[in-house]
N, CA, C and O atoms as CSV, one atom per row, in Angstrom:
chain,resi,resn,atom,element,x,y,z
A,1,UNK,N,N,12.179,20.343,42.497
A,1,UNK,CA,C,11.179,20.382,41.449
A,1,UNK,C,C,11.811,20.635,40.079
A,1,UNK,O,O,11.224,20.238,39.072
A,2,UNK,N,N,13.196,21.395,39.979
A,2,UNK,CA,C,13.606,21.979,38.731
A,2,UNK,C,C,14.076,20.725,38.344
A,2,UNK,O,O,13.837,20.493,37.159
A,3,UNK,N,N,14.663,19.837,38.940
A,3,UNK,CA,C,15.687,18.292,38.614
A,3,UNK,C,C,14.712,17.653,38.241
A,3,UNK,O,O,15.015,16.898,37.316
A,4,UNK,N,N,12.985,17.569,38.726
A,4,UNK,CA,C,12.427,16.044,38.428
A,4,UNK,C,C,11.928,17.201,36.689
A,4,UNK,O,O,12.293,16.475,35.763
A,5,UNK,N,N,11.360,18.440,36.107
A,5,UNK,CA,C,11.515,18.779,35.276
A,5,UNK,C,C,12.173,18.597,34.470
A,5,UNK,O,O,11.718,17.983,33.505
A,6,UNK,N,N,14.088,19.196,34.454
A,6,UNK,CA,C,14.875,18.388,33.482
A,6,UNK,C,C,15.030,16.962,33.160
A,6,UNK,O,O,15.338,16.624,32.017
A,7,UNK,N,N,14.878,16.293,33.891
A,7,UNK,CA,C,15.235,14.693,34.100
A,7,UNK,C,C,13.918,14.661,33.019
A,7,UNK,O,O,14.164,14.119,31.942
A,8,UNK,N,N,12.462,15.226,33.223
A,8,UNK,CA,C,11.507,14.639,31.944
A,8,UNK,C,C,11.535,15.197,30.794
A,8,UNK,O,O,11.398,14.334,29.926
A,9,UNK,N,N,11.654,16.291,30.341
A,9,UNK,CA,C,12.453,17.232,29.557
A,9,UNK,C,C,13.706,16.395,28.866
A,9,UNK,O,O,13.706,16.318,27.638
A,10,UNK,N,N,14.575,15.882,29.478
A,10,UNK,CA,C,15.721,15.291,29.092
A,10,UNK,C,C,15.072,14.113,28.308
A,10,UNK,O,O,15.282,13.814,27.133
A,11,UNK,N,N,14.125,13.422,29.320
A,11,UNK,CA,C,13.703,12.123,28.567
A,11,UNK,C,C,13.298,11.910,27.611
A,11,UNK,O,O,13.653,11.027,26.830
A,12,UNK,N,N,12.205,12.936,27.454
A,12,UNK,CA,C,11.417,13.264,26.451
A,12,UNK,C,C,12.120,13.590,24.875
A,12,UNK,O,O,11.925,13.143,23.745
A,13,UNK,N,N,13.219,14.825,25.590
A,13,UNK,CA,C,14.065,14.501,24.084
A,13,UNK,C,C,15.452,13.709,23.690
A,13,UNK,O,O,16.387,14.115,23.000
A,14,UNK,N,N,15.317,12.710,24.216
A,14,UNK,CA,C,16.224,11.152,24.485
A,14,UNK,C,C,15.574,10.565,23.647
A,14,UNK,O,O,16.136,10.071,22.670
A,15,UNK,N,N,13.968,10.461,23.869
A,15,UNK,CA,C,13.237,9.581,23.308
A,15,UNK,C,C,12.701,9.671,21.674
A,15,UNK,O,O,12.572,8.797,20.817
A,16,UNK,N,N,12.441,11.217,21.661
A,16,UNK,CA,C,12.705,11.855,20.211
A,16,UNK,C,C,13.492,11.572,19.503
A,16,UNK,O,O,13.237,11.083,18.403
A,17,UNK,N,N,14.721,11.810,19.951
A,17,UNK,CA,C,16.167,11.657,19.130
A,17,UNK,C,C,16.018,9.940,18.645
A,17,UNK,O,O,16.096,9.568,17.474
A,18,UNK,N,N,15.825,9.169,19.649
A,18,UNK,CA,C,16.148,7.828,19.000
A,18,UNK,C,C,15.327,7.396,18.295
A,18,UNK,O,O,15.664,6.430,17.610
A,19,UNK,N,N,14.008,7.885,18.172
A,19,UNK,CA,C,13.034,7.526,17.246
A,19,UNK,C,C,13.605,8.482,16.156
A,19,UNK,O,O,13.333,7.993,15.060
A,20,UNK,N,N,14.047,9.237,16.071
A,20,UNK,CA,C,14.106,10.058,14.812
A,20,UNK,C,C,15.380,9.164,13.912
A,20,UNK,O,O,15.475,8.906,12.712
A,21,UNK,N,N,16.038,8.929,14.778
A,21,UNK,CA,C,17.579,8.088,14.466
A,21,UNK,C,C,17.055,7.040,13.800
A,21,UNK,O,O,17.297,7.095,12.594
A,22,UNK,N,N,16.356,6.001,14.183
A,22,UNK,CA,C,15.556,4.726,13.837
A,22,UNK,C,C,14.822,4.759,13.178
A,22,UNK,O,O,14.454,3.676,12.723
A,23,UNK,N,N,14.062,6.156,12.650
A,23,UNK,CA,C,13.142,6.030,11.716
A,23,UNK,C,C,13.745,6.376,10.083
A,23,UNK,O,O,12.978,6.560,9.137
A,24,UNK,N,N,14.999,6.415,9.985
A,24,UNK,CA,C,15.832,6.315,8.603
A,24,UNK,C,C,15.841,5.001,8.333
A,24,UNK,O,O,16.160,4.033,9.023
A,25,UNK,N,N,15.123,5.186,6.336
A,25,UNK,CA,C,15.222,4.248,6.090
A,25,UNK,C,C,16.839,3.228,5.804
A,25,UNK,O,O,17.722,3.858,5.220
A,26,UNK,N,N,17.168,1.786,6.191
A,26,UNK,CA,C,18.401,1.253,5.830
A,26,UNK,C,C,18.129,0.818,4.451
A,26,UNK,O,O,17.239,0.150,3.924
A,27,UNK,N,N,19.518,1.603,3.917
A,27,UNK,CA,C,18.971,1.111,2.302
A,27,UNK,C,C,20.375,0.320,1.913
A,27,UNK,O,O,21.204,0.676,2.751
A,28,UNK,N,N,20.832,-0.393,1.198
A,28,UNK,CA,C,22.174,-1.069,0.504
A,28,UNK,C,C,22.120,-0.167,-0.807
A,28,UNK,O,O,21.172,0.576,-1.062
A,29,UNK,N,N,23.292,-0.323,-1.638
A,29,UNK,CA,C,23.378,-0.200,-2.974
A,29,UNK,C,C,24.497,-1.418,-3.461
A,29,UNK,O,O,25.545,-1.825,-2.959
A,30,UNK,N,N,23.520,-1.885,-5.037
A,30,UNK,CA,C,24.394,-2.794,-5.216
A,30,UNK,C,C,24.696,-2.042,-6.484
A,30,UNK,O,O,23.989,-1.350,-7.217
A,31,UNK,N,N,26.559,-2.554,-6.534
A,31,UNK,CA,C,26.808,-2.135,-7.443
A,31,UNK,C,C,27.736,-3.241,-8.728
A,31,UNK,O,O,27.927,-4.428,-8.460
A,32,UNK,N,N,28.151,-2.723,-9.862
A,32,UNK,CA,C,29.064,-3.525,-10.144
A,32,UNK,C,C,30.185,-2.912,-11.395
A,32,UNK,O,O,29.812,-3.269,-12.512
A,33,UNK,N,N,30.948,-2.410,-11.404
A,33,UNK,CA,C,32.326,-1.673,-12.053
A,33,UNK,C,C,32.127,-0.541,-11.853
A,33,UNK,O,O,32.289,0.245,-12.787
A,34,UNK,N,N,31.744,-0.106,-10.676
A,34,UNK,CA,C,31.167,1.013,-9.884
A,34,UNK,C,C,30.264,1.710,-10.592
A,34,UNK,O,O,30.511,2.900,-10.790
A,35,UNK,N,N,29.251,1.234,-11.029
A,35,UNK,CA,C,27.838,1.899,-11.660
A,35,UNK,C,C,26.997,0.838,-10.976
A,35,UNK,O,O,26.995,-0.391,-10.906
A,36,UNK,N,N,26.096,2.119,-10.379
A,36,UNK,CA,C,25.060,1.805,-9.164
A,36,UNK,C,C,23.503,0.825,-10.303
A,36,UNK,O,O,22.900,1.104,-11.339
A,37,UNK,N,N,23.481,0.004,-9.592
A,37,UNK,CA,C,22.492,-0.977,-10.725
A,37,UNK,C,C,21.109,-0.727,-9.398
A,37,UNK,O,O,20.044,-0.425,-9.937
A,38,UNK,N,N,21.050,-0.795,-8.219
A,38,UNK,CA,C,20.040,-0.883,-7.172
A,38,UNK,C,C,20.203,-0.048,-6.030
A,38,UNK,O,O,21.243,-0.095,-5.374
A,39,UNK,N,N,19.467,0.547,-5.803
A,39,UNK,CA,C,19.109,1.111,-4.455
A,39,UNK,C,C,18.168,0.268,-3.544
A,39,UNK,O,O,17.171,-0.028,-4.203
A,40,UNK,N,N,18.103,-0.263,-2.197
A,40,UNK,CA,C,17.034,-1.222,-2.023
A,40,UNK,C,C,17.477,-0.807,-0.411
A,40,UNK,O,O,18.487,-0.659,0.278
A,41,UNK,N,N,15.820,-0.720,-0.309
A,41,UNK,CA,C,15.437,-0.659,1.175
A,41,UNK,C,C,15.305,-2.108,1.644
A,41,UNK,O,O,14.706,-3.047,1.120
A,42,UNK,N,N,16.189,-2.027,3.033
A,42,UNK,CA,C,16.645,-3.461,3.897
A,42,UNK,C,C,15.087,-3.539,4.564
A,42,UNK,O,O,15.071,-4.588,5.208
A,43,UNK,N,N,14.084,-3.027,4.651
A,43,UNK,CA,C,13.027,-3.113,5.690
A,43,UNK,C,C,11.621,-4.025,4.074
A,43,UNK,O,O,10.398,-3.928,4.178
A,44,UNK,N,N,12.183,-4.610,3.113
A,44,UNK,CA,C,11.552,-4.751,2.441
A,44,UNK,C,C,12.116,-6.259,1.663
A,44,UNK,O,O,12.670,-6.386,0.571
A,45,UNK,N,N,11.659,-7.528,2.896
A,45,UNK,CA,C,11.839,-8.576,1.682
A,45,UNK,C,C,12.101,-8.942,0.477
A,45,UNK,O,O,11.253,-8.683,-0.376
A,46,UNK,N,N,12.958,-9.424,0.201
A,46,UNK,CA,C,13.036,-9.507,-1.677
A,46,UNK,C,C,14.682,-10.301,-2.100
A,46,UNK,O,O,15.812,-10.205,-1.620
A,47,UNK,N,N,14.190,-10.934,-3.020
A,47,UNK,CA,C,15.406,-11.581,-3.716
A,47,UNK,C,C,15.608,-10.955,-5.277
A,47,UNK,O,O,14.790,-11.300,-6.129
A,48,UNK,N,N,16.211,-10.447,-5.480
A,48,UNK,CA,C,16.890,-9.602,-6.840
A,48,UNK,C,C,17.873,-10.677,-7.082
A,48,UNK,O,O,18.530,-11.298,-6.245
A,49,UNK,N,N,17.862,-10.818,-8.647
A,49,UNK,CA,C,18.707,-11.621,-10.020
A,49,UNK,C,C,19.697,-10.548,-10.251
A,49,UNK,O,O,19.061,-9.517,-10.031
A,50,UNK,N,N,20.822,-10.248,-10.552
A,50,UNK,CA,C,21.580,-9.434,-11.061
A,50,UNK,C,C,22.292,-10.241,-12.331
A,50,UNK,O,O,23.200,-11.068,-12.249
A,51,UNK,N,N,21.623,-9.765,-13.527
A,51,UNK,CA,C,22.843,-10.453,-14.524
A,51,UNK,C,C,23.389,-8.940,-14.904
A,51,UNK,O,O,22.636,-8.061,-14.485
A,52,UNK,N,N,24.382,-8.536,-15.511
A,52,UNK,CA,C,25.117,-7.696,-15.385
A,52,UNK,C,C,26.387,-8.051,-16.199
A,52,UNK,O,O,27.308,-8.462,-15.493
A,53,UNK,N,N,26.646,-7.980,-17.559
A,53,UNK,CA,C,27.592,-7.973,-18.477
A,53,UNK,C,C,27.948,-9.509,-18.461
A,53,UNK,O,O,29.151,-9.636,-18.693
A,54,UNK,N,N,27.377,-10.605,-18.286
A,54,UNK,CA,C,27.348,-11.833,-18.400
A,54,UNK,C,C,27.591,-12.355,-17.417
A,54,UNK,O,O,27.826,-13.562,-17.472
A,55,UNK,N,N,27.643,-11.547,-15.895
A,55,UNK,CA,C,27.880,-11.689,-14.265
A,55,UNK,C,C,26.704,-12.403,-13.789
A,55,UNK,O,O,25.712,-11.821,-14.230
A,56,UNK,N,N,26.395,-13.369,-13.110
A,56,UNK,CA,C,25.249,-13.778,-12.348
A,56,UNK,C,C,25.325,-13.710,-10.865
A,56,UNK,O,O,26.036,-14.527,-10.279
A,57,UNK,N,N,24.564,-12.683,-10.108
A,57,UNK,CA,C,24.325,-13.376,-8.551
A,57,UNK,C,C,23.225,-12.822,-8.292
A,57,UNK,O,O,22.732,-11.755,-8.659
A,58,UNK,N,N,22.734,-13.969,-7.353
A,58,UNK,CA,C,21.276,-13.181,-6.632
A,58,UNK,C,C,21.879,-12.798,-5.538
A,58,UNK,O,O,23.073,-13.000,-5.317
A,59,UNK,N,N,21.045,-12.179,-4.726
A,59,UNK,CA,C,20.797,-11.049,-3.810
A,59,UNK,C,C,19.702,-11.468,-3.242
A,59,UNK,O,O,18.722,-11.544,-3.984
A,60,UNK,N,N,19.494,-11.939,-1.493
A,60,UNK,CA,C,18.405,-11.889,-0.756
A,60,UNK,C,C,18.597,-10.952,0.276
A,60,UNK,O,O,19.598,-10.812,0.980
A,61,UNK,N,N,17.314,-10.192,0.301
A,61,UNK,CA,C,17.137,-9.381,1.668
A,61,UNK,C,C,16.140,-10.001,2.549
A,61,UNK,O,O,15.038,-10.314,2.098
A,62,UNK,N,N,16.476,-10.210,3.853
A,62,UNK,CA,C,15.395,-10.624,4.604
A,62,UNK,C,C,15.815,-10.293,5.557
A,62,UNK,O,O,17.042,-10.242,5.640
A,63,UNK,N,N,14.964,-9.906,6.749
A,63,UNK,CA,C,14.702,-9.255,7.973
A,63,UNK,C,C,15.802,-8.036,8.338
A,63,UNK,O,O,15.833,-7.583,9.482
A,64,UNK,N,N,16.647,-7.567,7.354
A,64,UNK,CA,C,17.053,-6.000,7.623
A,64,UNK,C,C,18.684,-6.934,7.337
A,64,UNK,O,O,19.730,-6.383,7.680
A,65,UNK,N,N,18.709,-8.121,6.797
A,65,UNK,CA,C,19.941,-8.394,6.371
A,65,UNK,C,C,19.957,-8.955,4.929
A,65,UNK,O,O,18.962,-9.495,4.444
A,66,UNK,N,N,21.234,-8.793,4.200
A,66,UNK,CA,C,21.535,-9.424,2.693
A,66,UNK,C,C,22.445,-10.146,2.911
A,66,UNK,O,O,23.289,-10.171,3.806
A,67,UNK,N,N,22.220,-10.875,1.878
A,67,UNK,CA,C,22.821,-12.611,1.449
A,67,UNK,C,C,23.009,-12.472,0.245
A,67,UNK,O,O,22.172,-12.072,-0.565
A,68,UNK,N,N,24.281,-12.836,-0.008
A,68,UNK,CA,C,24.397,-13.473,-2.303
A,68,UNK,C,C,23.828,-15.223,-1.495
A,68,UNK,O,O,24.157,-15.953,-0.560
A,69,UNK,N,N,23.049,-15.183,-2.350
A,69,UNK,CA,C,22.892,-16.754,-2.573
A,69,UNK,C,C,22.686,-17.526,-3.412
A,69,UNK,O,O,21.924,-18.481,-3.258
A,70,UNK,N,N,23.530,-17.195,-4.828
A,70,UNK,CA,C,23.813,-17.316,-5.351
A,70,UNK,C,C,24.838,-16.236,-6.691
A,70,UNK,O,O,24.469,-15.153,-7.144
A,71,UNK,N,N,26.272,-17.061,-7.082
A,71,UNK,CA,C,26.835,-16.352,-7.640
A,71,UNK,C,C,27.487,-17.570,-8.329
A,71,UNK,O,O,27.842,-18.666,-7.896
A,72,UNK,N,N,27.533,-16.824,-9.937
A,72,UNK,CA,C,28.350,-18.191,-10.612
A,72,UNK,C,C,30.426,-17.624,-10.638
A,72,UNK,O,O,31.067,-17.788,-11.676
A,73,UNK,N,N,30.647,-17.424,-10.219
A,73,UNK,CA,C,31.829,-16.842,-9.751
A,73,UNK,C,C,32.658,-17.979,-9.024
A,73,UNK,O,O,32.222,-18.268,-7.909
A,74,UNK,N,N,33.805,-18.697,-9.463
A,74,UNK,CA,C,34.351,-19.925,-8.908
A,74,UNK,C,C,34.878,-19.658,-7.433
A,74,UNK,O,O,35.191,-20.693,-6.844
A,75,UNK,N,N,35.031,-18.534,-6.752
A,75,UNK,CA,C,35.632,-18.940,-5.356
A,75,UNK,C,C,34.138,-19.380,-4.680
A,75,UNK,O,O,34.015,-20.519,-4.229
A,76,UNK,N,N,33.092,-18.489,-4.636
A,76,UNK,CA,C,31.961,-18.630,-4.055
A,76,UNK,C,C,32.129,-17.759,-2.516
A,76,UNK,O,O,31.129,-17.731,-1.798
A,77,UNK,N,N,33.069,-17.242,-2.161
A,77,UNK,CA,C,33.522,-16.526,-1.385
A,77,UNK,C,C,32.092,-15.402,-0.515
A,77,UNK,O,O,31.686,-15.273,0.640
A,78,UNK,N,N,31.776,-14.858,-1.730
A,78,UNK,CA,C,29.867,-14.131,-1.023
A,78,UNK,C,C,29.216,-14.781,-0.758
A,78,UNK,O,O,28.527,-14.429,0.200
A,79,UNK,N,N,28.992,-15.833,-1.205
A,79,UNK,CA,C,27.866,-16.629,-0.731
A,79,UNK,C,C,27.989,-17.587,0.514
A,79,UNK,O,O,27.121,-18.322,0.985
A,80,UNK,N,N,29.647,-17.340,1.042
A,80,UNK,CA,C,29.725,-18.477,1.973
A,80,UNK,C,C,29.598,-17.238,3.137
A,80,UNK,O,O,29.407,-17.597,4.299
A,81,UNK,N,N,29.703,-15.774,2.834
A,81,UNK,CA,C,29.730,-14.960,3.720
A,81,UNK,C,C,28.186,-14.963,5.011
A,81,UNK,O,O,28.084,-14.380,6.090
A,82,UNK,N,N,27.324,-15.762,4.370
A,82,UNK,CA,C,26.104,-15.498,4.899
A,82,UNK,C,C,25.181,-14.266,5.029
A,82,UNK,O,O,24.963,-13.635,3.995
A,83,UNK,N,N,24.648,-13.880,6.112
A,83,UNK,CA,C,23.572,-12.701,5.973
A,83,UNK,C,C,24.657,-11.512,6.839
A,83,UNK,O,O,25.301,-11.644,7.879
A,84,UNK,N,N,24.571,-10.811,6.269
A,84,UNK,CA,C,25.525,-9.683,6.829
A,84,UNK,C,C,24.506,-8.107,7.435
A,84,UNK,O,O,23.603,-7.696,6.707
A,85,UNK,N,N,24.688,-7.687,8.230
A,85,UNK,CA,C,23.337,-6.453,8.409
A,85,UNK,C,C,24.592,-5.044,8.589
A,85,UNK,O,O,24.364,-3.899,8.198
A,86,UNK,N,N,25.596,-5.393,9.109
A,86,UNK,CA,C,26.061,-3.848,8.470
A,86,UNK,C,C,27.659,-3.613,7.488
A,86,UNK,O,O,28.191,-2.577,7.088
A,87,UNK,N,N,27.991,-4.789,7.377
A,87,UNK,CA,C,29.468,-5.208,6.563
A,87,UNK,C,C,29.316,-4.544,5.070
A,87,UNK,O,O,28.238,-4.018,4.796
A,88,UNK,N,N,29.850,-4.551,4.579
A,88,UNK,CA,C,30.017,-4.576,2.883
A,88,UNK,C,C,30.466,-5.624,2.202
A,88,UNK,O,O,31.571,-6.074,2.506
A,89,UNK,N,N,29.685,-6.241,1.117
A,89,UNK,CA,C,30.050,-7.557,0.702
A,89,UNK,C,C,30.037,-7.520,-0.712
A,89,UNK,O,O,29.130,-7.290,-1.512
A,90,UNK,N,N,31.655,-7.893,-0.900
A,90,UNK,CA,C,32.230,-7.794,-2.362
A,90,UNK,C,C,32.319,-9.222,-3.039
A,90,UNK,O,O,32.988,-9.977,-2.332
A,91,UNK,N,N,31.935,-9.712,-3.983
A,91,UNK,CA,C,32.708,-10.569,-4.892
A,91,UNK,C,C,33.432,-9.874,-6.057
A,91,UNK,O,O,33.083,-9.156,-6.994
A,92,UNK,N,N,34.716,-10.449,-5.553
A,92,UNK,CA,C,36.046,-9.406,-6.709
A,92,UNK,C,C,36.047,-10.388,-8.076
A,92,UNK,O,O,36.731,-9.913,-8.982
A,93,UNK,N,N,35.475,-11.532,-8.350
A,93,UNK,CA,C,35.519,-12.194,-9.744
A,93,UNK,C,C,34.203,-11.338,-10.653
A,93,UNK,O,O,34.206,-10.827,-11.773
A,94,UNK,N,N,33.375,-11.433,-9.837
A,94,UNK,CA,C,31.996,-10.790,-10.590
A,94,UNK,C,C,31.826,-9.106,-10.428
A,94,UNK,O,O,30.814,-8.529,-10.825
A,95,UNK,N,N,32.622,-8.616,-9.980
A,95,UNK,CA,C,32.883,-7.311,-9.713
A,95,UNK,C,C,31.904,-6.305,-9.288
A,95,UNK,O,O,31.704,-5.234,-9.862
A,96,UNK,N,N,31.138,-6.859,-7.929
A,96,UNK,CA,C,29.601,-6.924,-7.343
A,96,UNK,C,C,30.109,-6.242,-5.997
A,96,UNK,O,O,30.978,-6.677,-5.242
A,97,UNK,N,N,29.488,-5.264,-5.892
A,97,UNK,CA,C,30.006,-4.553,-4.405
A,97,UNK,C,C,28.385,-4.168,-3.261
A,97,UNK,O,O,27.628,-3.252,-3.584
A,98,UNK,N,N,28.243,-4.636,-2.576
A,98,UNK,CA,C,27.273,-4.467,-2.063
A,98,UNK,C,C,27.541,-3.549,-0.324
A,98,UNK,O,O,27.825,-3.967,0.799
A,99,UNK,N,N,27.282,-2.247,-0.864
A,99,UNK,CA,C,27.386,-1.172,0.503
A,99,UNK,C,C,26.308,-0.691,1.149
A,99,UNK,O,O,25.421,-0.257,0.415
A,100,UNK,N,N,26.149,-0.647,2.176
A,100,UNK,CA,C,25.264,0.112,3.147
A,100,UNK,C,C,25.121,1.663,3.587
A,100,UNK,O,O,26.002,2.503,3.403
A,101,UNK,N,N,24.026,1.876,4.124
A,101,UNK,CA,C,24.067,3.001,3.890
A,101,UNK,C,C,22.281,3.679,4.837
A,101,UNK,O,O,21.177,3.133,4.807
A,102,UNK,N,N,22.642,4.824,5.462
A,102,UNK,CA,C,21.366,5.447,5.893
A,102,UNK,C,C,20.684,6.392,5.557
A,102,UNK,O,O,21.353,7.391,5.816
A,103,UNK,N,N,19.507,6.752,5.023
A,103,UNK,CA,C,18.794,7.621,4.510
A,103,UNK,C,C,17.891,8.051,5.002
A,103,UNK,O,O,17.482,7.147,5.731
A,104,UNK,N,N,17.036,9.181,5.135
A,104,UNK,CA,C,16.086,9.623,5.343
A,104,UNK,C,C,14.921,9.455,4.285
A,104,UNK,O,O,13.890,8.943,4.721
A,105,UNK,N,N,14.949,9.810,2.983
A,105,UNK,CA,C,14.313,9.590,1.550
A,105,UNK,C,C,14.825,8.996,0.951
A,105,UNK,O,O,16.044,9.144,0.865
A,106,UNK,N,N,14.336,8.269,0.413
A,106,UNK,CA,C,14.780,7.264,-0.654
A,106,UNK,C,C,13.987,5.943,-1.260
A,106,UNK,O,O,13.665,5.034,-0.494
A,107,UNK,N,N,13.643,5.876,-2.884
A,107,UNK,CA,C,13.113,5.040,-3.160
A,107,UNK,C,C,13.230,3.833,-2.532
A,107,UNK,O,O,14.279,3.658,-1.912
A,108,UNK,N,N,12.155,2.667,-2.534
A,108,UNK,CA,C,12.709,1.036,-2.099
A,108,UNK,C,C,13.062,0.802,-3.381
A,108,UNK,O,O,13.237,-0.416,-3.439
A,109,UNK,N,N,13.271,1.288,-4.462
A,109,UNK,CA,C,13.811,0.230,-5.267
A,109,UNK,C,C,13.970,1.233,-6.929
A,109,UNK,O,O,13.081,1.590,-7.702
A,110,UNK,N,N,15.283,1.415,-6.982
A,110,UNK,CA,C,15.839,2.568,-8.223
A,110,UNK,C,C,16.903,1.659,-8.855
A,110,UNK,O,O,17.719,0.951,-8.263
A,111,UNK,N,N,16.712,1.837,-10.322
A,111,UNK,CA,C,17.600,1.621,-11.323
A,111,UNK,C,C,18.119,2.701,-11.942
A,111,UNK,O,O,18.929,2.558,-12.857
């Protein structure tokens, strides 16, 4: 009787823990000459413009992953990277650093 107790006991806080784990929001920060321009929650559709000292790239988030899909930067190197969900994705011409990151609080969307 004490084993089928722990075993639900155990489950019970198995099941806690991973909901608690999963319920942090995934946020990116984009940055660029290391001054933070965005904070952006991955659970929130959206394509962001970044012009940035005469720098151009967009930024798509969709379904808990980011994409540059567009950058005027001659290798094109981010944008061929595709949708990435936990990598870090740099273009070193436009000097655009895009990191990940887990939070508990945090705006969807800070300048």
């Amino acid at each position: 009787m004490a084993v089928v107790i722990l075993i639900i006991v155990g489950s019970i806080l198995g099941i806690y823990y991973f909901l608690q784990v999963n319920n942090n929001e995934k946020t990116i920060e984009i940055r660029q000459d290391d001054k933070v321009l965005y904070t952006l929650n991955l659970n929130e559709d959206q394509v962001i413009d970044i012009n940035y000292d005469g720098r151009i790239n967009t930024v798509e988030i969709k379904d808990g992953k980011v994409h540059v899909i567009y950058a005027d930067c001659p290798d094109q190197t981010c944008v061929e990277m595709g949708y990435l969900e936990n990598l870090p994705i740099v273009c070193l011409p436009n000097h655009l650093t895009i990191s990940y990151s887990d939070t508990d609080n945090i705006d969807s969307s800070s300048r």
